[in-house]
C-alpha positions as CSV (number, residue, x, y, z in Angstrom):
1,X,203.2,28.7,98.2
2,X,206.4,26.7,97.5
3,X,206.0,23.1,95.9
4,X,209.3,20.5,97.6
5,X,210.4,17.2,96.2
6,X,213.5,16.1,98.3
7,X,216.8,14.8,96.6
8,X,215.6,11.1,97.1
9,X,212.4,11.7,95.6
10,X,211.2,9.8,98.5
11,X,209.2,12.8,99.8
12,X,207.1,15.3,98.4
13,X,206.0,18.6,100.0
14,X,203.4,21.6,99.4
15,X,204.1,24.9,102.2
16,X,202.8,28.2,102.2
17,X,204.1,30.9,104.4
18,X,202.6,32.7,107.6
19,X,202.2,35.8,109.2
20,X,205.6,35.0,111.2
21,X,207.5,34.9,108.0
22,X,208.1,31.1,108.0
23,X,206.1,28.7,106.2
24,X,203.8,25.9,107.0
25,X,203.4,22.2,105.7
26,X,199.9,22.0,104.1
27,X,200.6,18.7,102.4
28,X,203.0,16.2,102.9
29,X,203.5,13.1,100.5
30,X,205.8,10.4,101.8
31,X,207.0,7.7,98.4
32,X,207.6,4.2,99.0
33,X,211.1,3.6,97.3
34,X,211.0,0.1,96.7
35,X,207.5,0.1,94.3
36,X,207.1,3.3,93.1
37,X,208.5,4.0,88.9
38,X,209.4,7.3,87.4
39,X,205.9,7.2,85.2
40,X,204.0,6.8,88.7
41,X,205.7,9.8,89.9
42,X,205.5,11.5,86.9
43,X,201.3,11.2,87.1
44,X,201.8,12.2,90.5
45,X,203.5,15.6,89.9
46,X,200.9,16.4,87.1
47,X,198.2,15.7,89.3
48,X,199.2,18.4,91.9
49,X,200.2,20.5,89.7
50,X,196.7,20.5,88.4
51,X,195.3,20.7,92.0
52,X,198.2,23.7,93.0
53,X,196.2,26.6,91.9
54,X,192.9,25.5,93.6
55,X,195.3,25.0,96.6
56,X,196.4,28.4,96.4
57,X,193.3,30.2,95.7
58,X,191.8,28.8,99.1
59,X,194.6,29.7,101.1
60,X,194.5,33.3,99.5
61,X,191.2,33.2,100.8
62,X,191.6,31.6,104.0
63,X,194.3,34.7,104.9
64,X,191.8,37.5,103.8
65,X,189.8,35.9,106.5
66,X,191.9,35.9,109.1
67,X,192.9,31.9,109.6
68,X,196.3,32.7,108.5
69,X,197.0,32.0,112.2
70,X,196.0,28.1,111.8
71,X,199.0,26.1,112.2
72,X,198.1,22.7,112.2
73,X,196.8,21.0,108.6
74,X,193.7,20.3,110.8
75,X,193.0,23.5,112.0
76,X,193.2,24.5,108.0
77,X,191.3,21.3,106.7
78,X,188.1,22.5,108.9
79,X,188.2,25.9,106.8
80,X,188.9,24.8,103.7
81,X,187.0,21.0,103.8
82,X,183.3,23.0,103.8
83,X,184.8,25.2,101.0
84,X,186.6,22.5,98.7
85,X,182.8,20.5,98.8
86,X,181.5,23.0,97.6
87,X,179.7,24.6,101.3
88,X,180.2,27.3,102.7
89,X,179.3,28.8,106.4
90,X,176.6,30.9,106.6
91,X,176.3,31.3,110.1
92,X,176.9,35.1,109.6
93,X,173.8,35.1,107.2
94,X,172.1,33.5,109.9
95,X,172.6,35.9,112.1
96,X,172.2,39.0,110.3
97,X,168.2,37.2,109.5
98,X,167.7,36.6,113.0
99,X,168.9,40.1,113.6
100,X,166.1,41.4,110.9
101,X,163.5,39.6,112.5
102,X,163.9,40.9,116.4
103,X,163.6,44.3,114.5
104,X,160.4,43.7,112.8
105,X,159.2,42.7,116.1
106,X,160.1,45.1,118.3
107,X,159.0,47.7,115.3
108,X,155.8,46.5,116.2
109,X,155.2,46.4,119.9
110,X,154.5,49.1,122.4
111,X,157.6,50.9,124.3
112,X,156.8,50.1,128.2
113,X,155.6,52.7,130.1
114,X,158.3,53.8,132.8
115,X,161.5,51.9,131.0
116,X,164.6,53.4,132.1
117,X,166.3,54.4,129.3
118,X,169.8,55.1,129.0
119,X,171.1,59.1,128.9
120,X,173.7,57.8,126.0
121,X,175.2,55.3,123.2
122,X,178.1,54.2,126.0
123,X,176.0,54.1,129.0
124,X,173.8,51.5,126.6
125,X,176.5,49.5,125.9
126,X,177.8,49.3,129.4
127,X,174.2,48.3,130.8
128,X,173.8,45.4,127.8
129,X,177.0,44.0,129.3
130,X,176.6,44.4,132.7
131,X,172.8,43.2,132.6
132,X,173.2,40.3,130.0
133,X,170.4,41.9,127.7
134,X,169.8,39.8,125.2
135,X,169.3,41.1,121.2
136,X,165.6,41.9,122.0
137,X,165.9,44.1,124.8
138,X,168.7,45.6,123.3
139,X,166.7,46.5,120.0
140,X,164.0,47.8,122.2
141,X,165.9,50.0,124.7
142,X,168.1,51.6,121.1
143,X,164.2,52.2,119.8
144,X,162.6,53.8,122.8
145,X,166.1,55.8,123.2
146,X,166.2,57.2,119.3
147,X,162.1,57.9,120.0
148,X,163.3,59.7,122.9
149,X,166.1,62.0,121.3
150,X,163.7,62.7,118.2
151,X,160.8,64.1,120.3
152,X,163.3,66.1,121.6
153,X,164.9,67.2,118.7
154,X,161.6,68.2,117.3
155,X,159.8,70.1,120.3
156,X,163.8,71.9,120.6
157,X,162.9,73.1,116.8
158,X,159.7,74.2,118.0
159,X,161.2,76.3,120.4
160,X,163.9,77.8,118.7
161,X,161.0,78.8,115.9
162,X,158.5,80.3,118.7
163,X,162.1,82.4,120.3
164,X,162.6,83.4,116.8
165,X,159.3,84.9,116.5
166,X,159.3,86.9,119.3
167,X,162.4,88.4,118.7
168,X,161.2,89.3,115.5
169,X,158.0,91.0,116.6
170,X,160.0,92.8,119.2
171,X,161.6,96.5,119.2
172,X,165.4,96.1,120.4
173,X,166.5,97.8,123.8
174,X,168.8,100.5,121.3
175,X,165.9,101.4,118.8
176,X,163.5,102.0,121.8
177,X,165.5,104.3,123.5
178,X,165.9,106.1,120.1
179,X,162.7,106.3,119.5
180,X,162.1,108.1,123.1
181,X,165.5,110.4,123.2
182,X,163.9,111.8,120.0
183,X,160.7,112.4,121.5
184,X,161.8,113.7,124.5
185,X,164.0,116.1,122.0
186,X,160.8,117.6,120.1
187,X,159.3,118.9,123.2
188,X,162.6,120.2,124.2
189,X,164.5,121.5,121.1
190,X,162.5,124.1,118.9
191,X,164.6,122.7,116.1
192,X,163.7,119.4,116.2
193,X,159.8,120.7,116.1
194,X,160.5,122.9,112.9
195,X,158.3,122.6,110.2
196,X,158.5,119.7,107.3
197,X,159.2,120.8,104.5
198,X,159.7,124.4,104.9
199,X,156.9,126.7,103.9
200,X,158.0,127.8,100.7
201,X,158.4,123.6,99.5
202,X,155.1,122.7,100.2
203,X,153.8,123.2,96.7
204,X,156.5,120.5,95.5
205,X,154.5,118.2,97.7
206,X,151.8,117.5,95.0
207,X,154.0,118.6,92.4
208,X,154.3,115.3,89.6
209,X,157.3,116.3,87.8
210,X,159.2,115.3,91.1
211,X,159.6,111.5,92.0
212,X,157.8,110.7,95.1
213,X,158.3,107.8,97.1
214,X,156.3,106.8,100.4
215,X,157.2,105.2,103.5
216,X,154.7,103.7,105.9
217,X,156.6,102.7,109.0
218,X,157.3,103.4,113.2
219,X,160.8,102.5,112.7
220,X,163.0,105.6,112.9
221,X,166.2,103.8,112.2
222,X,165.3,102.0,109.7
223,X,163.3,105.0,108.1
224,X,166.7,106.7,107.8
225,X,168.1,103.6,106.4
226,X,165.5,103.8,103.5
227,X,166.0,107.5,103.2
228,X,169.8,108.1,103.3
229,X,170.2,104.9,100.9
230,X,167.8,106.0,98.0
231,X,169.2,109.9,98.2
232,X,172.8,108.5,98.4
233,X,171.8,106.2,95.1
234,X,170.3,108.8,93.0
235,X,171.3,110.6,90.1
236,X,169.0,113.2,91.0
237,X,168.5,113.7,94.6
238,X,167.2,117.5,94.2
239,X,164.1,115.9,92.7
240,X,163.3,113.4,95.5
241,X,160.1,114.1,97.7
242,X,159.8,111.6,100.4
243,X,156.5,111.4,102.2
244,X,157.3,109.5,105.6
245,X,154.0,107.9,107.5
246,X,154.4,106.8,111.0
247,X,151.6,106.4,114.2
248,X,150.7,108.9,116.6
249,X,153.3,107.6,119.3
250,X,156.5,107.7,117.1
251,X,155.6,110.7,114.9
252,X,157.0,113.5,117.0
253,X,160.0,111.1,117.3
254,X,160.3,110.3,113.5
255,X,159.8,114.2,112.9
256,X,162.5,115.1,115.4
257,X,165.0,112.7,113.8
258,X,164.3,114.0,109.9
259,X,163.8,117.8,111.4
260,X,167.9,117.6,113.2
261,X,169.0,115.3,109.7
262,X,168.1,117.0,106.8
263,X,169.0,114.7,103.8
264,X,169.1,118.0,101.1
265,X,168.9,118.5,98.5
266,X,166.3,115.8,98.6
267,X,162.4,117.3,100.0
268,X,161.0,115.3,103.1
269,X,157.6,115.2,104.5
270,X,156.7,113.5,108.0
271,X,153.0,112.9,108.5
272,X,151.3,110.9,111.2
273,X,147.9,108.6,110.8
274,X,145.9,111.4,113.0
275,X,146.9,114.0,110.5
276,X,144.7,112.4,107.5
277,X,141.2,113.4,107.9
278,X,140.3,110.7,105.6
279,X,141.7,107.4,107.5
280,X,138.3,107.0,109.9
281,X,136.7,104.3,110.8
282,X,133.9,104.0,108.3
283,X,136.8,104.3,105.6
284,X,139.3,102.2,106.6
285,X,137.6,98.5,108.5
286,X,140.9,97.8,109.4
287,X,140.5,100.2,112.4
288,X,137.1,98.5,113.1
289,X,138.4,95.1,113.3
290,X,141.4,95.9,115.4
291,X,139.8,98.3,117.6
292,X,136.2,96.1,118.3
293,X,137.5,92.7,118.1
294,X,139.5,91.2,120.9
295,X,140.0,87.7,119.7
296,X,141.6,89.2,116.3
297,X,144.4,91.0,118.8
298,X,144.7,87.7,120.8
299,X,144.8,85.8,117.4
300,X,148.1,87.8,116.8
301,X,149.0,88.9,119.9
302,X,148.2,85.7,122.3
303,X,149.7,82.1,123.0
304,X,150.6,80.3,119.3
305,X,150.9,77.3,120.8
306,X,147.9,76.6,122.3
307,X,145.6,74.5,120.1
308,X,147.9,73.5,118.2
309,X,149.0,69.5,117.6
310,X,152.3,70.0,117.0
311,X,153.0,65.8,116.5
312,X,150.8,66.5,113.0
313,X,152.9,69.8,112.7
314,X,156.5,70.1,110.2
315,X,158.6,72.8,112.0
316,X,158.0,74.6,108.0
317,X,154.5,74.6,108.4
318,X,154.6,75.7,112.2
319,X,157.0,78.4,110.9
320,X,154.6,79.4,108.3
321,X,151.4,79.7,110.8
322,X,154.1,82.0,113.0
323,X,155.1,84.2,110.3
324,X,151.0,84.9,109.0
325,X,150.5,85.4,113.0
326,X,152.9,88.7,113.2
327,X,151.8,91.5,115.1
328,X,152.8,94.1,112.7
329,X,149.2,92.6,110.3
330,X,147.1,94.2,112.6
331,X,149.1,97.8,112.0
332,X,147.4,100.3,110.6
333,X,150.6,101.3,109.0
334,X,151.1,97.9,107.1
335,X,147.5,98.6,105.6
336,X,147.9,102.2,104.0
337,X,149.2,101.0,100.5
338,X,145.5,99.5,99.5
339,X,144.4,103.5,100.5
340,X,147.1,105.7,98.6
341,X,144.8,106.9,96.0
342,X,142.7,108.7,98.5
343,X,145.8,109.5,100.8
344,X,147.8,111.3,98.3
345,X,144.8,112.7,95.7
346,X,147.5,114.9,94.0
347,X,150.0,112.5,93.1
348,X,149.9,110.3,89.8
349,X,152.6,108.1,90.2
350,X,154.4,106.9,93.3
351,X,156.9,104.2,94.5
352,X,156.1,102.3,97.7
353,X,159.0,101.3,99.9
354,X,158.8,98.9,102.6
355,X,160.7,100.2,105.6
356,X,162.9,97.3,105.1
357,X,164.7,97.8,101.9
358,X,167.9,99.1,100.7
359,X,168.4,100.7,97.4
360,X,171.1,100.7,95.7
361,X,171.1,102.3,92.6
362,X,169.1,105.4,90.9
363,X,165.2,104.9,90.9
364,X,164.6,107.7,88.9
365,X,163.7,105.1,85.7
366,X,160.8,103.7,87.4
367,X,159.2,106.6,86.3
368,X,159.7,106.1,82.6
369,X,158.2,102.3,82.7
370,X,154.9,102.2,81.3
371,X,152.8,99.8,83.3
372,X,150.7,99.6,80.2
373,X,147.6,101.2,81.7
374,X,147.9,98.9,84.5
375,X,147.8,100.3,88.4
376,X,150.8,98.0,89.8
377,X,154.3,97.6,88.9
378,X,155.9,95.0,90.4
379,X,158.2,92.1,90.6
380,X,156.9,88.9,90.3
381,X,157.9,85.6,92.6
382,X,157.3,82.4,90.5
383,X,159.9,82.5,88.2
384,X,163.0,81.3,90.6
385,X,164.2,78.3,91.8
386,X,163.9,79.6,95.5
387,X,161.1,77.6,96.9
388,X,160.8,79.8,99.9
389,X,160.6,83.6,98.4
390,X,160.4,83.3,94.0
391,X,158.5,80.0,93.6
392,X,154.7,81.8,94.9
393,X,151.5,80.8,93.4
394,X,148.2,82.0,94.6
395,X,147.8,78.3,95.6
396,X,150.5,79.2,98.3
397,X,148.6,82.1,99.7
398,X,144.8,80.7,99.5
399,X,142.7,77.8,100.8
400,X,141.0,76.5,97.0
401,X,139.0,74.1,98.5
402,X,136.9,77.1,99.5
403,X,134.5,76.9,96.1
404,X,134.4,80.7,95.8
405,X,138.2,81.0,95.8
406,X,138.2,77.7,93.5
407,X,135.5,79.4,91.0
408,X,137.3,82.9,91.0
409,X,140.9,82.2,91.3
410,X,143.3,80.2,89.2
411,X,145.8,78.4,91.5
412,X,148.9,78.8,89.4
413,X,148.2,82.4,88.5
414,X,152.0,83.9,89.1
415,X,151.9,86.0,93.0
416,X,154.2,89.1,93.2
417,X,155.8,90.9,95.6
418,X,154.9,93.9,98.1
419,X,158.0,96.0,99.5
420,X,159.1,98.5,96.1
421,X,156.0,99.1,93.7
422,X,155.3,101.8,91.1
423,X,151.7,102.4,91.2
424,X,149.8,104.3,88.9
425,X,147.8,106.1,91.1
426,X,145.9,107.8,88.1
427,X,144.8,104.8,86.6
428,X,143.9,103.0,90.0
429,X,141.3,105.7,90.6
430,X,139.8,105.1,87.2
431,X,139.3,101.5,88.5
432,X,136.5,100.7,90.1
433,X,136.9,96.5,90.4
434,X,140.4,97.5,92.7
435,X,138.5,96.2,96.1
436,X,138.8,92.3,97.5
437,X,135.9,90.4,98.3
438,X,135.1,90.5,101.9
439,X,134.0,87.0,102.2
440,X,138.0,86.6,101.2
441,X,139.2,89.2,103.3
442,X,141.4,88.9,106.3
443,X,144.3,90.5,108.1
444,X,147.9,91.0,106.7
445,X,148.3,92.6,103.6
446,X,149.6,90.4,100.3
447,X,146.6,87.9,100.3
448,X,143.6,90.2,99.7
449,X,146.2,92.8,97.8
450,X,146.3,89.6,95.3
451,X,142.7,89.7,94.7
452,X,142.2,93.2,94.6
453,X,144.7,93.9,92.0
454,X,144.0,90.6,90.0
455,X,144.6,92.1,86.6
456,X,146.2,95.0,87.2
457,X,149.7,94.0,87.9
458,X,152.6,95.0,85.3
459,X,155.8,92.9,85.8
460,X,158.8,94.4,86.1
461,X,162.4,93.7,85.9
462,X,163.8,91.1,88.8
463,X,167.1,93.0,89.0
464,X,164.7,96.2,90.5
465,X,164.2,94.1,93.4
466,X,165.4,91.5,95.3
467,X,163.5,89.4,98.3
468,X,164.5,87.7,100.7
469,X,167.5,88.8,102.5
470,X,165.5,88.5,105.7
471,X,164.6,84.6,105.0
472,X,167.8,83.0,103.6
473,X,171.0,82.6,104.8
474,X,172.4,81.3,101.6
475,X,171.4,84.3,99.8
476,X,173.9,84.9,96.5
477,X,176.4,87.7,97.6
478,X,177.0,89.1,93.7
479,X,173.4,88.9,93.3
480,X,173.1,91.3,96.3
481,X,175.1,93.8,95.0
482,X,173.4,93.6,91.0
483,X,169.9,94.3,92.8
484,X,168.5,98.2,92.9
485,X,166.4,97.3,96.1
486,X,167.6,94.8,98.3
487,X,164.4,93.7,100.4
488,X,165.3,92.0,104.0
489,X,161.8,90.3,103.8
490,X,161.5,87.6,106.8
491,X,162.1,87.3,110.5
492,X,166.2,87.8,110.3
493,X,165.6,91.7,109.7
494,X,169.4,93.3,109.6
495,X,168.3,95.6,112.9
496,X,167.8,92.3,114.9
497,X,170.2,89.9,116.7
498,X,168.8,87.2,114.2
499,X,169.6,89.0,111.1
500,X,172.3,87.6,109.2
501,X,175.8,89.0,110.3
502,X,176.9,88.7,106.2
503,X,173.8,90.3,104.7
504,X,173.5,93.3,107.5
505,X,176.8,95.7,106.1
506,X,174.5,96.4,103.1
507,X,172.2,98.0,105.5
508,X,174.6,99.0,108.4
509,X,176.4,101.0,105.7
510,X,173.9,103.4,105.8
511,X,173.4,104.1,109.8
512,X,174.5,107.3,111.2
513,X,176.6,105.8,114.0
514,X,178.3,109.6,114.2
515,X,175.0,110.5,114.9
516,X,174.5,111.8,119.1
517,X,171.6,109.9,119.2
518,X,172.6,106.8,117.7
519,X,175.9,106.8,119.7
520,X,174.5,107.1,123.4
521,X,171.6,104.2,122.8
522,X,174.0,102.3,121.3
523,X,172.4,101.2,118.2
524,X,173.9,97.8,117.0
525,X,176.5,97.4,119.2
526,X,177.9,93.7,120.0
């Protein structure tokens, strides 16, 4: 802004400059010659100097709004007139008010049946300008279109979570085929049908100075995972008995595969659920309730959709319901850890491995802890941040408005985790409260395994087991490697397509892929 008196004093000029890089008159005082004295002009000058920096604030703001086009005094007088009385326009207020209140309204009304909606943001905008909408049916149509695009957003979740399930509940095309090469192999291959553990070992079956672990699973592979890793891990593998417990249908599989892969020096014993005399029906109500009932196998087996209101659904809970509804809760084999005591009457102390672990390091000292005369040793999963795996309270496993769970149980009592236990099997025979409540029971295994060994649980160190490899992606890589027994609890199991591609080389490390077997059914190839 440049202030101009011309050499005659007769004029007097205030100019600002434009976008162009000239300058334009804002003010323009002409002086009459004749009348006017030097203290007149002298009053004059002080007055716009006075008046200069109000001048020049407006125009600063007048350019930041874009009028620095104007370039008439008339087309910057209508601009700066409201603002130099003091008002300013608010029509964009206005507008943004109105804007709020067609909102509100059309939060309110009913979505016409049969509208037309667009199939995207562009085709919207191209239909409000070729049809004129006005700001109404355009806050409707965006409504009724975001509506649209959430339901299906949500029922796409649904789905992926329902996929998910079933490809966790099923047996991949390579592990199958295992599973029946093998067989095929015991009725054809003497070797693979000699006996386990040779004669003269037998004794060491039952004998207590050696560390026995047991295995409940019809998984061959990932039975030879477990295996190979804890024999690899030990300090002393000659003093390892493994006692391997499959189903009728995969035993002479599972026998053939540990029969043609010794793992010496470490002592292995296959044994299928026909071989116990002592797993009947009037021992075990397990068998009863799978065998007699027909809605519990559809309740697990059938359609988990049906019946259920998924609009009052969260995909969490729906995931949740999925994961309690898995087939393997109505296996026999997922039920023969409540029996060991009457399985293995020999043994005193065991550790129970899920057939979807790792280990990592020696597991020899989980024979020195002493569980304090209690039956269980185990890791507990309330003490972590993890609100999927180590934040469980009984409250997440049990309904307490049920008054005999509310009068029995305390809702914040600490849960703990199934997969790698020591369990004194010495004292559990002693104790004779070690059975659930019936009224309580139901199918799966960790629910009434809370109640019936309420008291009896000795917590271990976290770093002896780690959950959840199976659940979380974002699961701590250095933490991984610290853990003895890394569990891959959870749908993403490390033998499935789903499993997670930077969790499975702790596992894969310990596949045979030399192996004949493993090679032509072509086990975890991609």
């Amino acid at each position: 802004m440049q202030l101009h008196i011309s050499p005659s004093m007769r004029s007097i000029t205030i100019s600002s400059s434009n976008s162009n890089g000239g300058f334009i008159d804002l003010m323009k005082i002409k002086v009459a010659a004749r009348h006017i004295s030097y203290r007149t002009l002298f009053h004059t000058i002080l007055i716009l100097a006075f008046l200069l920096p109000f001048v020049f604030i407006l125009t600063a703001l007048v350019t930041l709004e874009g009028v620095n086009n104007c370039s008439s005094f008339d087309c910057l007088g209508r601009r700066l007139g409201p603002r130099l009385l003091g008002r300013v326009d608010d029509s964009g207020q206005r507008l943004v008010k109105d804007f709020h209140k067609i909102l509100n309204q059309v939060n309110t009304e009913e979505i016409p049946n049969g509208l037309k909606l667009p199939e995207s943001f562009s085709q919207l905008v191209a239909e409000m300008k070729s049809n004129q909408y006005d700001a109404k049916t355009f806050a409707l149509t965006l409504r009724a279109m975001m509506e649209k695009f959430e339901r299906e957003i949500r029922e796409s979740k649904f789905a992926e979570l329902m996929n998910k399930h079933f490809t966790a509940s099923s047996i991949p095309k390579g592990i199958h085929c295992l599973s029946l090469r093998l067989t095929d192999e015991y009725s054809s291959n003497a070797h693979a049908r000699r006996q386990l553990p040779a004669p003269e070992l037998l004794p060491l079956l039952s004998d207590n100075s050696y560390h026995h672990f047991i295995l409940s699973t019809d998984n061959i592979l990932a039975a030879s995972v477990v295996v190979t890793s804890t024999v690899a891990s030990s300090l002393r593998p000659e003093k390892i008995v493994f006692h391997v417990i499959t189903d009728k249908k995969t035993y002479a599989g599972m026998h053939s595969w540990f029969a043609l892969n010794p793992v010496s020096p470490a002592i292995i014993e296959v044994k299928g659920v026909h071989q116990f005399e002592w797993l009947t029906r009037e021992n075990v109500p397990v068998l009863e309730a799978v065998e007699s009932h027909n809605s519990i196998r559809n309740y697990y087996h059938g359609n988990h959709v049906a019946g259920t209101n998924l609009s009052d659904t969260t995909p969490r809970m729906f995931a949740s319901k999925l994961q309690a509804r898995s087939p393997k809760y109505i296996s026999l084999l997922n039920h023969l850890r409540i029996y060991l005591p009457e399985l293995f009457p020999n043994l005193d102390k065991v550790v129970f491995l899920d057939d979807d672990v790792v280990i990592q390091r020696d597991l020899s000292p989980l024979w020195d802890i002493d569980l304090k005369g209690k039956v269980n040793g185990a890791v507990e999963t309330c003490r972590g941040e993890d609100e999927w795996v180590m934040s469980k309270r009984f409250k997440n496993y049990f309904n307490f408005s049920h008054p005999l769970i509310a009068n029995n149980l305390d809702s914040e009592e600490c849960a703990w985790a199934y997969g790698m236990n020591v369990f004194d099997l010495h004292a559990w025979r002693k104790t004779s409260n070690l059975k659930s409540n019936l009224t309580m029971w139901k199918l799966g295994t960790l629910p009434p395994a809370l109640i019936a060994f309420k008291g009896h649980v000795h917590a271990i160190d976290p770093e002896w087991h780690m959950l959840g490899l199976g659940y979380q992606n974002k699961t701590d890589i250095e933490s991984v490697k610290r853990a003895a027994v890394i569990h891959y609890n959870g749908q993403s199991k490390p033998w499935l397509p789903i499993g997670f591609e930077h969790l499975r080389p702790f596992w894969t490390k310990y596949v045979n892929y030399s192996n004949d077997f493993v090679r032509n059914c072509h086990i975890m190839e991609t």
